[in-house]
C-alpha atoms as a printed R data frame, in Angstrom:
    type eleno elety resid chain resno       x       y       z
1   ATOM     1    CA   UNK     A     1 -23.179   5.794  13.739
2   ATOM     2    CA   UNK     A     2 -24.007   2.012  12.996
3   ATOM     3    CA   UNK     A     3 -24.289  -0.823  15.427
4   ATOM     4    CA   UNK     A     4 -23.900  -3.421  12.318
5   ATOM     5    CA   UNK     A     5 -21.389  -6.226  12.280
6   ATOM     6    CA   UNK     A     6 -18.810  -5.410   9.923
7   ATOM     7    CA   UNK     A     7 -18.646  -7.423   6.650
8   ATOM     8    CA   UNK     A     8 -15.088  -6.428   5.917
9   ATOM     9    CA   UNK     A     9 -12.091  -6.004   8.375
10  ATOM    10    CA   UNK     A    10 -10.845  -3.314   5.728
11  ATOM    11    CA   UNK     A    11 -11.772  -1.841   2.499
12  ATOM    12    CA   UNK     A    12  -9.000   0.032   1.274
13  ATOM    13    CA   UNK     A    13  -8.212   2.408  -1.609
14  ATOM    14    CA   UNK     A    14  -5.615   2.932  -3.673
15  ATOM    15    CA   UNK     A    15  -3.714   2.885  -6.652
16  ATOM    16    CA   UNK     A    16  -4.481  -0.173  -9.210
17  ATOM    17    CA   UNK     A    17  -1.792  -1.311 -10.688
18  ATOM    18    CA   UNK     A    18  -0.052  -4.313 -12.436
19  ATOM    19    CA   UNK     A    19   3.617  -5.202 -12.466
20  ATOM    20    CA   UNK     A    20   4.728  -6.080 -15.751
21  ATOM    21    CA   UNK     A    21   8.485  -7.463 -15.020
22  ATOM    22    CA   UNK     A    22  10.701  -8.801 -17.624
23  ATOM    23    CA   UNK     A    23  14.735  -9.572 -17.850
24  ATOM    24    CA   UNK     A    24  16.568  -7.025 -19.462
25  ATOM    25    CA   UNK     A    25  20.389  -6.462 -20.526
26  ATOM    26    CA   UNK     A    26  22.250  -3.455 -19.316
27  ATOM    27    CA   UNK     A    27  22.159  -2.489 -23.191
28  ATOM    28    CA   UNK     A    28  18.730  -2.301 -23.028
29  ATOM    29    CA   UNK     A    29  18.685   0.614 -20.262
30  ATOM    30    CA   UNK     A    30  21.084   1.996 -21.662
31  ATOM    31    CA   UNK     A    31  19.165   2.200 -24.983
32  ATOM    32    CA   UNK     A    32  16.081   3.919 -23.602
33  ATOM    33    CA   UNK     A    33  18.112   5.903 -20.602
34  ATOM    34    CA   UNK     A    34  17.001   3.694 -17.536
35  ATOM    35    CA   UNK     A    35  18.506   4.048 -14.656
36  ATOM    36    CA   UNK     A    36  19.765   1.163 -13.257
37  ATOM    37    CA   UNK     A    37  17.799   0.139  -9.917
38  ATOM    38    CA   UNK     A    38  15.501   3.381 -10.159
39  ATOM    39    CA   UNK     A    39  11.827   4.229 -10.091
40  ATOM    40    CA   UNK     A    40  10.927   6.719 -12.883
41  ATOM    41    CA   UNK     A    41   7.112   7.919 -13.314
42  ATOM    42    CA   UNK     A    42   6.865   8.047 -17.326
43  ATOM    43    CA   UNK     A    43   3.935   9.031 -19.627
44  ATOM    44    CA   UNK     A    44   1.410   6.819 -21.834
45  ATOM    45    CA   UNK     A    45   3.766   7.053 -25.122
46  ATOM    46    CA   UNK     A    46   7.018   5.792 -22.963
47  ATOM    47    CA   UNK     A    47   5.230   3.032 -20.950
48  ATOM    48    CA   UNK     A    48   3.548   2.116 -24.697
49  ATOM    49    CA   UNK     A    49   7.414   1.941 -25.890
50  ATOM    50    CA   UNK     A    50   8.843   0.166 -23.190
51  ATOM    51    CA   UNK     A    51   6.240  -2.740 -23.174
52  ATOM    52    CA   UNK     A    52   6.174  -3.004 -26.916
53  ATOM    53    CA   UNK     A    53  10.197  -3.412 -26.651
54  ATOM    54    CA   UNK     A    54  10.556  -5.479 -23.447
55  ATOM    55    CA   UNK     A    55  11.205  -8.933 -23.718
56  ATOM    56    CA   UNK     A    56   8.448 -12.254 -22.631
57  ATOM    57    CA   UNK     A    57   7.093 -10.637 -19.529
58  ATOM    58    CA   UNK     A    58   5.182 -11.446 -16.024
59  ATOM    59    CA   UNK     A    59   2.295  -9.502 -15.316
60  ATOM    60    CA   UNK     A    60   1.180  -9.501 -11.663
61  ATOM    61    CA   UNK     A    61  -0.966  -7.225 -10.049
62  ATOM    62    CA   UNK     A    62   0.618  -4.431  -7.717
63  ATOM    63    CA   UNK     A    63  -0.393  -1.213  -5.845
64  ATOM    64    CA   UNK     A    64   0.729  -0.298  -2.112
65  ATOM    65    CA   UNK     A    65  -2.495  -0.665  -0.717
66  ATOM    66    CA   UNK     A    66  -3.886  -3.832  -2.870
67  ATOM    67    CA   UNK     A    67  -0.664  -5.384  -2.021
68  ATOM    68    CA   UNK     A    68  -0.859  -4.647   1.837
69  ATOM    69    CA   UNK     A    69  -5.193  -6.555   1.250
70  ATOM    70    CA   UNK     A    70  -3.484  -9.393  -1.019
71  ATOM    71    CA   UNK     A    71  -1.514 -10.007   2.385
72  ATOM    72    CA   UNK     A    72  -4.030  -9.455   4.799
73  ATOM    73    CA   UNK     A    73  -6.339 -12.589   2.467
74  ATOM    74    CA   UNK     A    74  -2.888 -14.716   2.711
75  ATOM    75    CA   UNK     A    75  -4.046 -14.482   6.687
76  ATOM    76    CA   UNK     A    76  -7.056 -15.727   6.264
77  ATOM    77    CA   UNK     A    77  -9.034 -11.575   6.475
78  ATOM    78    CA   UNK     A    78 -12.346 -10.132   5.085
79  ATOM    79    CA   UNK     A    79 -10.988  -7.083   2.016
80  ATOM    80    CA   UNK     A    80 -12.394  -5.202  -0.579
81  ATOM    81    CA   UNK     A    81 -10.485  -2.509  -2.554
82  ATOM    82    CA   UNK     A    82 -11.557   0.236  -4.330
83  ATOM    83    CA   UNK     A    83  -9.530   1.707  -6.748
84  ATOM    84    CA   UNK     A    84  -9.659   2.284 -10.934
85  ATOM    85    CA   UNK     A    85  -8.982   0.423 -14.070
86  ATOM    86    CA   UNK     A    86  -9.022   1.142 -17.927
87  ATOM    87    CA   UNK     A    87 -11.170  -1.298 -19.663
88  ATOM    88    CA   UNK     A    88  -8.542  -2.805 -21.215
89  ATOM    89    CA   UNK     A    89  -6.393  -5.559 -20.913
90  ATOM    90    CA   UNK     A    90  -3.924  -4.854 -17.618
91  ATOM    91    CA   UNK     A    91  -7.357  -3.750 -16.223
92  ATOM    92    CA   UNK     A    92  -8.757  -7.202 -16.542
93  ATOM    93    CA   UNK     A    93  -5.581  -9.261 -14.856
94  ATOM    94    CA   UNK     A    94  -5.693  -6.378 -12.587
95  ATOM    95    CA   UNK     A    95  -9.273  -7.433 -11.507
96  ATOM    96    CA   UNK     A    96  -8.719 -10.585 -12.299
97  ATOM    97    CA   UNK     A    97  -5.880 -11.453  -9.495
98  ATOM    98    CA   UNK     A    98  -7.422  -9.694  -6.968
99  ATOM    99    CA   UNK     A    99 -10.786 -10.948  -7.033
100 ATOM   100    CA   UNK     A   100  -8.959 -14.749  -6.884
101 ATOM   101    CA   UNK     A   101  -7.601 -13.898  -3.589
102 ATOM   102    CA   UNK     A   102 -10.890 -13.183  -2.633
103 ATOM   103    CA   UNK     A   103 -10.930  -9.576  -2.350
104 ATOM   104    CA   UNK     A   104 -13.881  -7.675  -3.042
105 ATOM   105    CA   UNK     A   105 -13.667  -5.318  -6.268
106 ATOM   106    CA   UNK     A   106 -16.456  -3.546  -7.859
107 ATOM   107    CA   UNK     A   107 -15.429  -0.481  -8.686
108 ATOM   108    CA   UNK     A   108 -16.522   0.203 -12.542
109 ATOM   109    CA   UNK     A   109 -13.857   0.242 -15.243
110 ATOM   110    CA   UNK     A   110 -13.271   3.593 -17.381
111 ATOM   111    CA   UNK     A   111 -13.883   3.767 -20.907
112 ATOM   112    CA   UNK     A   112 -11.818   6.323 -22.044
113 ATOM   113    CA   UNK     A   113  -8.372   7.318 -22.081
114 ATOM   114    CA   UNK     A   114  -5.966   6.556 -20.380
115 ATOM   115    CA   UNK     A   115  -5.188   3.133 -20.106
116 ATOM   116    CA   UNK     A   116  -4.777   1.179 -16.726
117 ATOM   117    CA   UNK     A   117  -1.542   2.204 -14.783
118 ATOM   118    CA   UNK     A   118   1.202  -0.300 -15.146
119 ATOM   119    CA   UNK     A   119   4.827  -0.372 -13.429
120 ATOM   120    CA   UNK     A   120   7.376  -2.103 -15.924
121 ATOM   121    CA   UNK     A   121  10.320  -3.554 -14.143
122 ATOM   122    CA   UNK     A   122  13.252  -4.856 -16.057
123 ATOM   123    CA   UNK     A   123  15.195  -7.224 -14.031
124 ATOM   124    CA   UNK     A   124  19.111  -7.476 -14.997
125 ATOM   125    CA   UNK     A   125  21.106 -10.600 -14.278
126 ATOM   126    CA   UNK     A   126  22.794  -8.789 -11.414
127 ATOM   127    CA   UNK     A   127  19.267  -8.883  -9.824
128 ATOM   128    CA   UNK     A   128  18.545  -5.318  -9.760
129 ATOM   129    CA   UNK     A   129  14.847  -4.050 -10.680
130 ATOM   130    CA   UNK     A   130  14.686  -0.718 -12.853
131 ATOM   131    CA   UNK     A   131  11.325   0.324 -12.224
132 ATOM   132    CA   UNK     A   132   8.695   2.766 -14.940
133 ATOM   133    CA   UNK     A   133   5.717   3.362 -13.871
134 ATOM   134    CA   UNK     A   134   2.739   4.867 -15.308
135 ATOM   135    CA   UNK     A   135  -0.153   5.645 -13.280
136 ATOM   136    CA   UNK     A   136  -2.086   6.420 -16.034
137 ATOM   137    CA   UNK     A   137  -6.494   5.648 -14.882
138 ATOM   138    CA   UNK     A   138  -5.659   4.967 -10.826
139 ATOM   139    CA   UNK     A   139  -5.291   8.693 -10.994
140 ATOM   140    CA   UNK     A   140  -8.845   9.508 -11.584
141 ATOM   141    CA   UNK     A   141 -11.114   7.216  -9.333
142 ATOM   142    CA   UNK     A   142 -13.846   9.611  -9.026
143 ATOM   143    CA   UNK     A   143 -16.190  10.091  -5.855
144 ATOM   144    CA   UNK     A   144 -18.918   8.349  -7.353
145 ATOM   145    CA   UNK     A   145 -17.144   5.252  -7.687
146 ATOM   146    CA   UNK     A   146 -17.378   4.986  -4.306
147 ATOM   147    CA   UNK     A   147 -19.079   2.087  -2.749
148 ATOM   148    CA   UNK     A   148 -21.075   4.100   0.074
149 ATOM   149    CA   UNK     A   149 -22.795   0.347   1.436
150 ATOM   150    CA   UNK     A   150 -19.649  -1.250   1.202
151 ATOM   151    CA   UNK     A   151 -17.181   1.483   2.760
152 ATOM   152    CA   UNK     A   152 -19.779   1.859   5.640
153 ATOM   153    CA   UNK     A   153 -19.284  -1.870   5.980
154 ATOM   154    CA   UNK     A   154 -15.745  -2.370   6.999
155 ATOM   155    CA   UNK     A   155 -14.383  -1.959  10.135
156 ATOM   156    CA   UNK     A   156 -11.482  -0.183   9.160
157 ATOM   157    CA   UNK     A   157 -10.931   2.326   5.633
158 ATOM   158    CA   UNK     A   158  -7.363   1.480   4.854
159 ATOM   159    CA   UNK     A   159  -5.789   4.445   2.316
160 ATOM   160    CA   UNK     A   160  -3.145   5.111   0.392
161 ATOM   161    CA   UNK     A   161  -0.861   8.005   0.208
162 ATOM   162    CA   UNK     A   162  -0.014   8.017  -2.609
163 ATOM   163    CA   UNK     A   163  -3.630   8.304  -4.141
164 ATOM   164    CA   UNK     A   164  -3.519  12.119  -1.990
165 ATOM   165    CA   UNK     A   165  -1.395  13.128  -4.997
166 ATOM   166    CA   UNK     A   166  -4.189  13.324  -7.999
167 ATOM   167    CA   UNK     A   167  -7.006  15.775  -7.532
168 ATOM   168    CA   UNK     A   168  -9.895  13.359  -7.910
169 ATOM   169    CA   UNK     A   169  -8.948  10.556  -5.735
170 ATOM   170    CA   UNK     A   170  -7.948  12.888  -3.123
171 ATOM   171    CA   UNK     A   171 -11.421  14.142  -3.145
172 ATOM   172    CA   UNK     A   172 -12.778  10.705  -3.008
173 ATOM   173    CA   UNK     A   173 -10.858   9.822  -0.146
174 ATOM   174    CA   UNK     A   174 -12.036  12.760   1.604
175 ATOM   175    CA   UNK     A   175 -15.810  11.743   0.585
176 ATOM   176    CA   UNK     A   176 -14.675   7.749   2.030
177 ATOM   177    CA   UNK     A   177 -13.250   9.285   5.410
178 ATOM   178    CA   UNK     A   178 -16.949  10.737   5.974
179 ATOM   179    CA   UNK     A   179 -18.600   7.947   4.750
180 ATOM   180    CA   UNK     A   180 -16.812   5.634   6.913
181 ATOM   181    CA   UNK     A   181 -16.631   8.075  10.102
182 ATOM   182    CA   UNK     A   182 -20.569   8.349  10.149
183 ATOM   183    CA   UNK     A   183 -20.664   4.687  10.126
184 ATOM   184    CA   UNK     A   184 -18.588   4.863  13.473
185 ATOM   185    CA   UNK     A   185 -15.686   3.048  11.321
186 ATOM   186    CA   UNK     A   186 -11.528   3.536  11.609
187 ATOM   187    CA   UNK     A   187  -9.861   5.336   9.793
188 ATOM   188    CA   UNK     A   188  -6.293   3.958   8.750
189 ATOM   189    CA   UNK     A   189  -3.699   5.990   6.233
190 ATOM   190    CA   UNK     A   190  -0.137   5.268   4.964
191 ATOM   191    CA   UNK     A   191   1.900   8.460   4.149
192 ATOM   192    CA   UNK     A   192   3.752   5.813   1.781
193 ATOM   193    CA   UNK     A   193   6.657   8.572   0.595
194 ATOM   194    CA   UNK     A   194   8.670  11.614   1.095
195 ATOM   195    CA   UNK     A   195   7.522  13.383  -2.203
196 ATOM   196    CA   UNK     A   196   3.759  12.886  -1.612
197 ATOM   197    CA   UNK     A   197   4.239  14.531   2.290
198 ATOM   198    CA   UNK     A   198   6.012  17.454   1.129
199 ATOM   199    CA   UNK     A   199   3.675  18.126  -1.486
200 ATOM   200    CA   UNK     A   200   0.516  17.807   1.456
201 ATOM   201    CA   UNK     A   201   2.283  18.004   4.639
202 ATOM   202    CA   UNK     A   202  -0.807  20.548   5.251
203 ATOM   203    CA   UNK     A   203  -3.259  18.654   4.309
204 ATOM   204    CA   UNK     A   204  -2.162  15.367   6.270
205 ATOM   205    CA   UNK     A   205  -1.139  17.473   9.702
206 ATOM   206    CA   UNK     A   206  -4.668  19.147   9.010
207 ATOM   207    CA   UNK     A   207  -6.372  15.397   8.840
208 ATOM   208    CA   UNK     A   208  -4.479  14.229  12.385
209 ATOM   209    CA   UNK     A   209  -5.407  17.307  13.554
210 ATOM   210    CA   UNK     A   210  -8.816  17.048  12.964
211 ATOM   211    CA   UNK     A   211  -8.918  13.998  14.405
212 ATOM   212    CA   UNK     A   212 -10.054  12.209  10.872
213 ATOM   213    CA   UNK     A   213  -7.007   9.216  11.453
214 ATOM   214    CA   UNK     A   214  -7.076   6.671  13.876
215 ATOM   215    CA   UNK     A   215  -4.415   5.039  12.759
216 ATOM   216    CA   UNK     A   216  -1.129   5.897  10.689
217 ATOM   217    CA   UNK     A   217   1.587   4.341   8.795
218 ATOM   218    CA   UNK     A   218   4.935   6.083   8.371
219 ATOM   219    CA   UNK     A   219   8.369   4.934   8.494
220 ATOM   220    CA   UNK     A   220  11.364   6.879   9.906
221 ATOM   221    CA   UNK     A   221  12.388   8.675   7.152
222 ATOM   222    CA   UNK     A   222   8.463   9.597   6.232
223 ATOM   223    CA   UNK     A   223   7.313  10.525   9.743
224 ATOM   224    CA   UNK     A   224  10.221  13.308   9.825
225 ATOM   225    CA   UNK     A   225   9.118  14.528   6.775
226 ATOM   226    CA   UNK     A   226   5.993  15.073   7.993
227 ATOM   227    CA   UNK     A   227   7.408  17.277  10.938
228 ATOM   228    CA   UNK     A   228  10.083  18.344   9.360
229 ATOM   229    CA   UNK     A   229  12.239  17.244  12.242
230 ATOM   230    CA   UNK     A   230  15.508  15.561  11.530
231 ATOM   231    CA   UNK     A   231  15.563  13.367  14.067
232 ATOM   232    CA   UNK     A   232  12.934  10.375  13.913
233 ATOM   233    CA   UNK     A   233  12.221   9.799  17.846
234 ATOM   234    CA   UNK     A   234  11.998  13.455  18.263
235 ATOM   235    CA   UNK     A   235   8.998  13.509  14.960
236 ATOM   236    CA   UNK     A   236   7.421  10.423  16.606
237 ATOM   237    CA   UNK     A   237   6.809  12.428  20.073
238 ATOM   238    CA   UNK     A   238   5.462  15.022  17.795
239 ATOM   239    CA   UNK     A   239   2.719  12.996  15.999
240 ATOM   240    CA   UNK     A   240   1.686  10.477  18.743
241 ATOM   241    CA   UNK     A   241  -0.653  12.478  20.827
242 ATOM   242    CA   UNK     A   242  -2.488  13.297  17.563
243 ATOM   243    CA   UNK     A   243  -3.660   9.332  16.574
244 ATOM   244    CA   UNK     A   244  -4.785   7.064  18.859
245 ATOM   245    CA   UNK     A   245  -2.475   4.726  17.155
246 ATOM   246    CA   UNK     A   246   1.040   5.582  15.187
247 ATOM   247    CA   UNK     A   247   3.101   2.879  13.749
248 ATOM   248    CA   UNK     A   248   6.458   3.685  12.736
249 ATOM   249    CA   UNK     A   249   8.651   1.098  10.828
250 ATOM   250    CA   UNK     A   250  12.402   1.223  11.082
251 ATOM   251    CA   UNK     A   251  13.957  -1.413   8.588
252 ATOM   252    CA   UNK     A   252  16.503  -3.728   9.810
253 ATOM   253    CA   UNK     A   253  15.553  -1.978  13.713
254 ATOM   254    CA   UNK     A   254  12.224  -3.664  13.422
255 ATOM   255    CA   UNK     A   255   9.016  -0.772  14.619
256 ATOM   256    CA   UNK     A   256   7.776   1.003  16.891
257 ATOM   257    CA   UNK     A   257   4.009   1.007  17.799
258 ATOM   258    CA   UNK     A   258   2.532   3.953  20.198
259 ATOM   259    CA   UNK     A   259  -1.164   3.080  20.826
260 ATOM   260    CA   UNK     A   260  -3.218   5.330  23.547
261 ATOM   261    CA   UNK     A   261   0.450   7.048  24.630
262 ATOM   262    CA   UNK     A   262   1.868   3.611  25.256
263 ATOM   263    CA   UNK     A   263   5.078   2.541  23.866
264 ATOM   264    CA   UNK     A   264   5.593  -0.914  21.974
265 ATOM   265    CA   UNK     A   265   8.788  -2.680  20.167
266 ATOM   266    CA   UNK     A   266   9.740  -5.414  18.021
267 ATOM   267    CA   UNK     A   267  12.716  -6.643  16.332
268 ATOM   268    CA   UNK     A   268  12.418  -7.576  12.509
269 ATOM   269    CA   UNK     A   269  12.031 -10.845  12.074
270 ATOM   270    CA   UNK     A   270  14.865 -13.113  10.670
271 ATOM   271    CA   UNK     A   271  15.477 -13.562   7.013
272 ATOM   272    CA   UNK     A   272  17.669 -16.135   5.538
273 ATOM   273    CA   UNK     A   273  18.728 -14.117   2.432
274 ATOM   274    CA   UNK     A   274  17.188 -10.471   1.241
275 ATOM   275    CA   UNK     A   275  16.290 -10.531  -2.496
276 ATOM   276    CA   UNK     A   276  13.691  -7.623  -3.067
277 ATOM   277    CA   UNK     A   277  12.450  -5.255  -0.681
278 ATOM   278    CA   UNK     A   278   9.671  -4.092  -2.850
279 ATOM   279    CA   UNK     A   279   6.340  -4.272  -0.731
280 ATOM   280    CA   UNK     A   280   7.701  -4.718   2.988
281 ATOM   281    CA   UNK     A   281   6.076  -1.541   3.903
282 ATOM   282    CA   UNK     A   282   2.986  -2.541   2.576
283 ATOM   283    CA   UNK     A   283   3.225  -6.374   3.784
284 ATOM   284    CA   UNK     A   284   4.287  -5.292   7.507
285 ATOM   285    CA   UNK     A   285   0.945  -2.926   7.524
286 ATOM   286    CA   UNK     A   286  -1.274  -5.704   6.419
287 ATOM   287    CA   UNK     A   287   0.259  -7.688   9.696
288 ATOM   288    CA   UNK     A   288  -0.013  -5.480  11.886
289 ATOM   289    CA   UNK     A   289  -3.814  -4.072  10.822
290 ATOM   290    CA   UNK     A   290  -4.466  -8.276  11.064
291 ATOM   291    CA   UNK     A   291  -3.567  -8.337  14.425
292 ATOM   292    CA   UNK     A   292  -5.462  -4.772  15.069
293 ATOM   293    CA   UNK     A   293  -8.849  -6.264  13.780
294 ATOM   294    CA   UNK     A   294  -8.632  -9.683  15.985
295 ATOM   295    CA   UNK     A   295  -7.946  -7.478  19.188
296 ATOM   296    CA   UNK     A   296  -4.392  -8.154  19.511
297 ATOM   297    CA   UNK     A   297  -1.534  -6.045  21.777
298 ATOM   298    CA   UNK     A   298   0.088  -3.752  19.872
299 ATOM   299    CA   UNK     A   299   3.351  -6.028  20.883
300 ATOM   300    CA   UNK     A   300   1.784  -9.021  19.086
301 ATOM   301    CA   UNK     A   301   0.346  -6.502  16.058
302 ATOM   302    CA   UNK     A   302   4.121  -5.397  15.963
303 ATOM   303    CA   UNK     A   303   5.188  -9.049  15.173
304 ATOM   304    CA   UNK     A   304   2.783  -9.838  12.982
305 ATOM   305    CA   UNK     A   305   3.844  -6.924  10.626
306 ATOM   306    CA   UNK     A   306   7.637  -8.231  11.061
307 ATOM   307    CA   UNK     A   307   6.524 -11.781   9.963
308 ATOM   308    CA   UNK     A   308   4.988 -10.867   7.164
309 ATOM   309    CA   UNK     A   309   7.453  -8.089   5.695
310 ATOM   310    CA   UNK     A   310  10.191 -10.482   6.087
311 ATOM   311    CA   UNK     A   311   8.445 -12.785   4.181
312 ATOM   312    CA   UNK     A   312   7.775 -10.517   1.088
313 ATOM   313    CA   UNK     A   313  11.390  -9.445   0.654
314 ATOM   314    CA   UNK     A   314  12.955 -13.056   0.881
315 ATOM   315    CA   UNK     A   315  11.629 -13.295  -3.318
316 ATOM   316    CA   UNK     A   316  10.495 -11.166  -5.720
317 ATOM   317    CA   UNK     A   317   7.306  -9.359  -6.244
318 ATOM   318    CA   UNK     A   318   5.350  -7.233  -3.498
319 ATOM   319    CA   UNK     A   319   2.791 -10.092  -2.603
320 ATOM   320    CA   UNK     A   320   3.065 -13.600  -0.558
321 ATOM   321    CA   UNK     A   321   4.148 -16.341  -1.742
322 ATOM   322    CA   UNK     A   322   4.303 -18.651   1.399
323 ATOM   323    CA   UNK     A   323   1.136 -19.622   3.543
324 ATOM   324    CA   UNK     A   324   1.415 -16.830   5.863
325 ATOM   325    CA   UNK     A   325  -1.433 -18.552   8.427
326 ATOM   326    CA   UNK     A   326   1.239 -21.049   8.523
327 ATOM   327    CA   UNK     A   327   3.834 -19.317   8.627
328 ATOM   328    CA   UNK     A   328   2.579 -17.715  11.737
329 ATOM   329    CA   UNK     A   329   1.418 -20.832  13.426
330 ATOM   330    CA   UNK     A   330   5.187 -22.019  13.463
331 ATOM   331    CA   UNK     A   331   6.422 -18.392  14.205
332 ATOM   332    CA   UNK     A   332   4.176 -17.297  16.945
């Protein structure tokens, strides 16, 4: 246990990843059998074959949990991420962009095979994003990667579900959790999708059990999942006396907060016209966990997450583009 000042107001880890999006013609998918507005995982040789084939492209960095940091800096907040990159190009615009928002990255590039984990998008003119991603190095951010000093340092460990998936990240996390629990630190977690909780439903029950998460992520369709429950108020009354604070999104019904046993609301915030809702999950966490580190109510954290998920699906790409300081000065 540490009586030290934070440094960071979270660290997280998580998948590192860059968004290579380029137009495309329905010929095109049809060509290398895409699925039109789907998310396919695909190896080294097909991401290799769909980048060398796709037309002028727009790389921009990506990753649930690096997004949900990128929008914590837009408030003005303290971040460093940990997660791993191929030496290689995409792993130098991946560290790149997210050292220029001022996030703190250090975690030491691989050498070898594979390459850095890219997500090619291929954006038709009806506005639909067909999305292939490879996850190629994120998947093997080893323990010692860690930054003990700089884990220890933040006042809340921010990870990503979808990291639980690979082997060796999943034992890093676990090494991070201890790391940051001896320091007296939170512990935060995102279940971030249905396929990663059925595969360790166990393992995440096992972690709330323990008492290892102070505060989760889920979303209505995730969070019954996880109790296998069909009905999402009746999975919420499950998990809630197991985290001292559970946040449960509901899309267009705004989310649900339940901190300490007590029961908070909001709405989602207004938006003029919906164009991508890639990234609202991870953009309404990095509001809310804002509002968590300055002390706020969990009604206030609530809005917070609403103003800046709204935000992130009024354009393309996972990450703010508006001045979201400013956007909450007129807002709240």
């Amino acid at each position: 246990m540490t009586d030290t000042p934070a440094r960071y107001d979270v660290i997280a880890i998580g998948n590192a990843i860059v968004d290579v999006i380029a137009r495309a013609d329905d010929a095109f998918l049809a060509t290398h059998a895409l699925i039109k507005g789907g998310m396919q995982l695909v190896d080294a040789a097909m991401a290799e074959l769909l980048y060398s084939e796709m037309g002028a492209a727009v790389e921009i960095s990506g990753g649930s949990a690096a997004n949900t940091l990128a929008g914590m800096a837009a408030f003005g907040k303290s971040c460093a991420f940990i997660g791993q990159v191929r030496d290689d190009q995409l792993g130098q615009v991946f560290a790149h962009d997210i050292r220029a928002l001022g996030i703190a990255f250090t975690t030491p590039a691989r050498t070898e095979e594979p390459p850095t984990a890219r997500c090619l998008i291929m954006v038709t003119p009806d506005a639909q994003r067909t999305m292939n991603t490879f996850l190629g190095a994120s998947q093997f951010l080893p323990a010692q990667a860690l930054d003990k000093a700089m884990i220890e340092a933040a006042q809340i460990l921010y990870l990503e579900g979808y990291l639980w998936d690979p082997e060796e990240p999943r034992a890093a996390m676990r090494t991070a959790i201890g790391y940051a629990r001896a320091a007296g630190r939170k512990v935060a977690f995102t279940l971030s999708a249905d396929f990663v909780i059925a595969r360790h439903r166990t393992d995440f029950m096992a972690l709330l059990e323990e008492g290892l998460i102070d505060i989760l992520f889920s979303n209505t369709d995730e969070i019954c999942t996880l109790t296998q429950l069909a009905d999402y108020e009746a999975a919420i009354a499950v998990i809630a006396p197991k985290v001292p604070v559970l946040v449960c999104t509901c899309g267009a019904d705004g989310a649900i907060a339940i901190v300490d046993g007590v029961r908070s609301e909001t709405a989602a915030a207004p938006v003029a016209r919906i164009v991508d809702t890639t990234g609202a999950g991870d953009l309404f966490a990095a509001g809310f966990l804002t509002g968590h580190v300055e002390g706020l109510d969990a009604t206030a954290c609530l809005k917070l997450g609403a103003l800046a998920a709204a935000e992130v699906i009024s354009h393309y790409g996972a990450r703010p583009e508006a001045d979201l300081r400013l956007l909450r000065a007129q807002a709240l």
